[in-house]
C-alpha positions as CSV (number, residue, x, y, z in Angstrom):
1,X,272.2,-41.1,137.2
2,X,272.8,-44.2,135.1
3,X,272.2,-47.9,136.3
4,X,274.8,-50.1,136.5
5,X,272.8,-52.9,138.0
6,X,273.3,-56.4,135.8
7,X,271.5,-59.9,136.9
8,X,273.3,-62.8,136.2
9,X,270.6,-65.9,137.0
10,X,270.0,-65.0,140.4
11,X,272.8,-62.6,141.2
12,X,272.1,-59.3,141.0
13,X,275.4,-57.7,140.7
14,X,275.9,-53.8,141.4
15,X,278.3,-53.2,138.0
16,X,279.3,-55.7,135.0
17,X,282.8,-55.9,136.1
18,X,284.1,-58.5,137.6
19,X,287.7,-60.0,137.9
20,X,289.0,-63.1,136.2
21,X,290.1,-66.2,138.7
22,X,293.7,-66.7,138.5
23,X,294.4,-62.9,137.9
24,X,293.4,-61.4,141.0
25,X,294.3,-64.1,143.7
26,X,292.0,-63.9,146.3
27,X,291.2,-59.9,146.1
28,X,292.6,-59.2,148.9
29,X,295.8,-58.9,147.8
30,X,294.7,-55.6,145.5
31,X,293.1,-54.3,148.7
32,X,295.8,-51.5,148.8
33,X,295.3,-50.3,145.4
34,X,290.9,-50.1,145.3
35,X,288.0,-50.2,146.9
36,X,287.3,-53.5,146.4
37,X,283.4,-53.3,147.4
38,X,283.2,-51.3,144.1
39,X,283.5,-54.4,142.3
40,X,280.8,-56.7,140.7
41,X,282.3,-59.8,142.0
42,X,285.5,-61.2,142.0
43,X,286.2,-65.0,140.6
44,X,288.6,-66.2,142.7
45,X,291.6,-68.3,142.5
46,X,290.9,-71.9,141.4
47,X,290.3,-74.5,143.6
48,X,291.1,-78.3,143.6
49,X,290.0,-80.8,146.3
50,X,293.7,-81.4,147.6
51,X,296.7,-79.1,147.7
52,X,298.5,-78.4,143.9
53,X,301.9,-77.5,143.7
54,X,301.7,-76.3,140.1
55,X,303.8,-76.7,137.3
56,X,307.5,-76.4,137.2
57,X,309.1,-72.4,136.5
58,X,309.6,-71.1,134.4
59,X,305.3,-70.8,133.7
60,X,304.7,-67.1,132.6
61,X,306.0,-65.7,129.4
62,X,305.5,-62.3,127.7
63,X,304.7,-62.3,123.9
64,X,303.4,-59.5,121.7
65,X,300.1,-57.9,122.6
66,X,299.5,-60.8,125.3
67,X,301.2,-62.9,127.9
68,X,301.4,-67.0,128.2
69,X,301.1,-68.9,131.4
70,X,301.3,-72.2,132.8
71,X,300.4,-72.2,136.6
72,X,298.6,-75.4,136.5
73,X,295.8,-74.0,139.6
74,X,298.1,-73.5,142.3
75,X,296.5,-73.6,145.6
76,X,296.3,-75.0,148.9
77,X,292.9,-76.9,148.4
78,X,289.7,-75.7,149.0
79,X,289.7,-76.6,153.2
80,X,292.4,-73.9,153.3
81,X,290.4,-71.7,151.2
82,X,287.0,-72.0,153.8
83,X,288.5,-72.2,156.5
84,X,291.6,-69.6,156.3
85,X,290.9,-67.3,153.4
86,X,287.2,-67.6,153.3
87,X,286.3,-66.0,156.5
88,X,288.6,-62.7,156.0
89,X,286.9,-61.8,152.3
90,X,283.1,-63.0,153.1
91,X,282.3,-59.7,154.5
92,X,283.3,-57.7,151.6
93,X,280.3,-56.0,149.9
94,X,280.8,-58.0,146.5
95,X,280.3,-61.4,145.3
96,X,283.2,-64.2,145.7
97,X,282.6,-66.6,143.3
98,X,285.0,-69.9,143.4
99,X,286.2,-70.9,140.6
100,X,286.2,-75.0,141.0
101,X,289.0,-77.6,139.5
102,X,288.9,-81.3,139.3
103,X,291.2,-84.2,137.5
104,X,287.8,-86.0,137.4
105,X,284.2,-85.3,137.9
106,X,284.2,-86.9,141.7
107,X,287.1,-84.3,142.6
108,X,284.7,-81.3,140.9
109,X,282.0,-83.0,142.9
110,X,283.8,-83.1,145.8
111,X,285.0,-79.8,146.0
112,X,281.6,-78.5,144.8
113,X,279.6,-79.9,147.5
114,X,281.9,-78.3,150.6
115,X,281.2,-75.1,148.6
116,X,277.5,-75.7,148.7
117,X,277.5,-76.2,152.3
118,X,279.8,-73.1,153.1
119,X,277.3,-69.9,154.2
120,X,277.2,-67.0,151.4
121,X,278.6,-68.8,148.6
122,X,276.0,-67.6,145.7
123,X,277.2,-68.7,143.1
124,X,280.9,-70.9,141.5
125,X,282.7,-71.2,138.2
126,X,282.9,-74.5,137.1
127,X,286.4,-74.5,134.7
128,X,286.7,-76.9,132.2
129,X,288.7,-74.7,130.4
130,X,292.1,-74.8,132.0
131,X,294.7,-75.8,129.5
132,X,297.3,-76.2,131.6
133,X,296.9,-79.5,133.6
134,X,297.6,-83.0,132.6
135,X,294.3,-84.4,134.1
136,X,290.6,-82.6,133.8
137,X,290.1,-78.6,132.8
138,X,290.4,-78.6,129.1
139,X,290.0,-82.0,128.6
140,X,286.1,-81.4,130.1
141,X,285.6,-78.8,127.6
142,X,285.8,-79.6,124.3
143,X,283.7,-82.4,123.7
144,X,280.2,-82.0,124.1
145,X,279.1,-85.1,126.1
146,X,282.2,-85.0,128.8
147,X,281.1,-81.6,129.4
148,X,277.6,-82.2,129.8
149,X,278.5,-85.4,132.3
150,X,280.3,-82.9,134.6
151,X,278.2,-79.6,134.4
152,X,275.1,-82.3,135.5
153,X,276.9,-83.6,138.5
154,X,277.7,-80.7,139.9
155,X,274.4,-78.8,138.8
156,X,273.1,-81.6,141.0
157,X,275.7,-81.1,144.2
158,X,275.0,-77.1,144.0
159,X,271.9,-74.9,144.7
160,X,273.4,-71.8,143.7
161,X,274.2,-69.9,140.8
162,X,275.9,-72.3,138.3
163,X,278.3,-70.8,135.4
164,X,280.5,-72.7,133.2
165,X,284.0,-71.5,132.1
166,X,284.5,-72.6,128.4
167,X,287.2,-73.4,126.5
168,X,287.8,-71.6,122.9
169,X,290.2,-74.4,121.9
170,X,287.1,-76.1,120.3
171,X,285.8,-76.0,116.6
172,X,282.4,-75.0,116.9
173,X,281.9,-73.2,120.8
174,X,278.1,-72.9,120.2
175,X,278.2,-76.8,120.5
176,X,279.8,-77.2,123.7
177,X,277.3,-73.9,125.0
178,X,274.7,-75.5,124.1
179,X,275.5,-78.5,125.8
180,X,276.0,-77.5,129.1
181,X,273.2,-75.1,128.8
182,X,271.2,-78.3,128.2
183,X,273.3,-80.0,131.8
184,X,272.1,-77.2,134.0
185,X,274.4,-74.1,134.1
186,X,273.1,-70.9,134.7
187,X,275.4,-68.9,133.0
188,X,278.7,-68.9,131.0
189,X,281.8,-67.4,131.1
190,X,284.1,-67.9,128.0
191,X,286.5,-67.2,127.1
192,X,289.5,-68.7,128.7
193,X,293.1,-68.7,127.2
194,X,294.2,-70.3,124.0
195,X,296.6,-73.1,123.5
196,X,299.9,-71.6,122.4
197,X,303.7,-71.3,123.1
198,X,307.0,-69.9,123.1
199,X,310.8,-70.1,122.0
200,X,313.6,-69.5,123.1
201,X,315.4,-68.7,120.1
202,X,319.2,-68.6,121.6
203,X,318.3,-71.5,123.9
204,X,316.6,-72.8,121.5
205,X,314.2,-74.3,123.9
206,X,310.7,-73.6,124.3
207,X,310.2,-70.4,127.3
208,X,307.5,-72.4,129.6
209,X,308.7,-75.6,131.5
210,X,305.0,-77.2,130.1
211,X,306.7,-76.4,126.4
212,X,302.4,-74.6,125.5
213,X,300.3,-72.4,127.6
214,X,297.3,-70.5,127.9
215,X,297.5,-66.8,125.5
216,X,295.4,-64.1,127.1
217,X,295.6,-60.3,126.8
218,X,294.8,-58.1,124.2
219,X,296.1,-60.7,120.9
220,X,292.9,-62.6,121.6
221,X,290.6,-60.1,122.0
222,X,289.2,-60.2,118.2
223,X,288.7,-64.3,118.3
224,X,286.9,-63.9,122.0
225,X,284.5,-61.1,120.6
226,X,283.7,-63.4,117.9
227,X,282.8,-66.1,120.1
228,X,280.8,-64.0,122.4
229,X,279.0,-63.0,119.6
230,X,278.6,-66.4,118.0
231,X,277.1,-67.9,121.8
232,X,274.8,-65.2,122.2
233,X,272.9,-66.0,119.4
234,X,272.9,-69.8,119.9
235,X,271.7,-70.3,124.4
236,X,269.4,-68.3,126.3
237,X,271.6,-67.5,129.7
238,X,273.4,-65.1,130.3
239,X,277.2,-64.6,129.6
240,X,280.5,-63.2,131.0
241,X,282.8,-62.4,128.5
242,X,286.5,-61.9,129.2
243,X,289.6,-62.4,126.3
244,X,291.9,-59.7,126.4
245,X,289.8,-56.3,127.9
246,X,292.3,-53.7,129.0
247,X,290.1,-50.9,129.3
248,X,286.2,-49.0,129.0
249,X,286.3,-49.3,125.5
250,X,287.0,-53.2,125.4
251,X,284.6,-53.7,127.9
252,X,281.6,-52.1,126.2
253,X,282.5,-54.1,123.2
254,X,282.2,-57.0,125.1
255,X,278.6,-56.1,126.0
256,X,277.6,-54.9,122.8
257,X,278.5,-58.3,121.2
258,X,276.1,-59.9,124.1
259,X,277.8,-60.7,127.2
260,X,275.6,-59.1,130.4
261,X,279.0,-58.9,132.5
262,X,282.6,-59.0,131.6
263,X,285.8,-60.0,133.9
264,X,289.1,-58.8,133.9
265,X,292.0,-61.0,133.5
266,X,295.4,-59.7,132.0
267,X,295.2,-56.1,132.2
268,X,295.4,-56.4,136.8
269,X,299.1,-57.4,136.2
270,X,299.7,-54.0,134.7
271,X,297.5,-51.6,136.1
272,X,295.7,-52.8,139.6
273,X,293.6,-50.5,139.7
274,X,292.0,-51.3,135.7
275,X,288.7,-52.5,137.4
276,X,287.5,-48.9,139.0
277,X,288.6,-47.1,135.6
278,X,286.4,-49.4,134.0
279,X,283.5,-49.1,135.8
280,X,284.2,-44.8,135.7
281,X,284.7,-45.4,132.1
282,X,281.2,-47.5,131.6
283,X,279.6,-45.3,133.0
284,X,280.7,-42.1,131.2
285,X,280.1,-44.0,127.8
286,X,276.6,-44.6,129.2
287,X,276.0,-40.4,130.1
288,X,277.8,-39.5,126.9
289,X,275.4,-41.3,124.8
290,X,272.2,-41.0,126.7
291,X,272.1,-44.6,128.1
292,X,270.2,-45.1,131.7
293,X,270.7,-48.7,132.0
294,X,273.9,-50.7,131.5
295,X,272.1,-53.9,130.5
296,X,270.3,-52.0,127.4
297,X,274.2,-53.1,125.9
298,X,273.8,-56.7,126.1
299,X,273.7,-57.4,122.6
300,X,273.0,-54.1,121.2
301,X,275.1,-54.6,118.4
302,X,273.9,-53.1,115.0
303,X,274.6,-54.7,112.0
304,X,273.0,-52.5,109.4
């Protein structure tokens, strides 16, 4: 029997897969369709301090090998999330990491600390990655020093398990890891979507009401291996690499090129039941070629 145990800091998750926030709402909702105990964790929907309407419709578009959207973190505010949602997915047999929004590093703070102080909270995602808000996200992560102010403040408001969402709309990604390796985070997860957008041709209007959105799905997945691969080599925590994994394959790729974990994003909108094929499909890979431990992957990448 092969081991699919991965740590991430001090998480000790039971498989490397894990879903991407936005993507899976708050797991519940894909209760019907898997077990969702089998999971590693799931990152869930993005919280702000205050209720967020969004952005305006239309905010999801289709393009070749890949989707765009434009939700601009939806939610009700992290109260609702404690005290409503909180209490009905707590007792599931995974980890529910929070993925944590601010317009400025005393909202991140802010919704960092209730976090702290809610019981079985192990770990967040801090997201300065989010490309699709006027205020914060993105703006965080891509310069070195605005990301290191943020990731230190709330390193300071949270005991747990601290990973970092990065951006790949930077010129040199190792920088910004680096950086907020050097603030305090445990971990990183990268990467999120890229900046791009589309037209309407016969409109001749852009398709999203924001005009650009975040690309995910499998059109990024070259760049985000690259990147994985590029960060590995430069910090020494761990990292969760997501961009574009629709199936086994992609996943192990994703490992190979050094992430410990991955999370899947896109590929729940087509098939919601991706997550458990994926873990099935790990660990046949594993028993087909003679593997007994999953995190012998991490970075296994020959280049002879």
């Amino acid at each position: 029997m092969v081991d699919l145990h991965v740590n991430i800091h001090r998480l000790n998750l039971k498989n490397p897969v894990m879903t991407a926030s936005g993507t899976f709402g708050f797991g519940e909702e894909f209760a019907d369709f898997i077990d969702l105990n089998r999971l590693g964790g799931i990152f869930v929907k993005g919280l702000t301090p205050k209720l967020r309407e969004g952005n305006p419709y239309p905010r999801m578009a289709e393009t070749p090998s890949g989707m765009l959207n434009a939700i601009g973190l939806q939610n009700k505010g992290v109260d609702y999330f404690i005290q409503t949602i909180y209490p009905r997915i707590k007792k599931l047999d995974t980890y529910i990491i929070p993925n944590v929004n601010g317009s400025t590093i005393e909202e991140y703070v802010e919704v960092t600390e209730k976090l702290n102080a809610t019981d079985g909270i192990h770990a967040i995602e801090l997201n300065i990655s989010c490309p699709n808000v006027n205020q914060g996200g993105m703006a965080f992560g891509i310069n070195r020093h605005s990301a290191m102010s943020v990731t230190g403040a709330v390193r300071n408001a949270f005991k747990g398990t601290l990973i970092v969402k990065l951006t790949p709309n930077v010129t040199d990604i190792t920088e910004i890891a680096r950086a907020v390796e050097d603030a305090g985070a445990d971990a990183l997860s990268l990467v999120n979507t890229f900046l791009g957008m589309a037209v309407d041709a016969e409109k001749q209007k852009p398709v999203l009401s924001t005009v650009t959105g975040g690309l995910s799905g499998p059109a990024i997945k070259p760049i985000a291996l690259r990147m994985i691969w590029q960060v590995y080599h430069a910090v020494k925590i761990p990292i969760i690499g997501m961009g574009g994994i629709m199936n086994a394959t992609d996943a192990i790729e994703f490992l190979l090129a050094g992430s410990s974990a991955i999370q899947v994003g896109t590929a729940n909108f087509i098939d919601p039941q991706i997550t458990v094929k994926i873990i099935d499909g790990i660990q046949d890979y594993l028993i087909r070629h003679h593997i007994n431990r999953v995190s012998e992957l991490t970075g296994a990448l020959q280049l002879d």
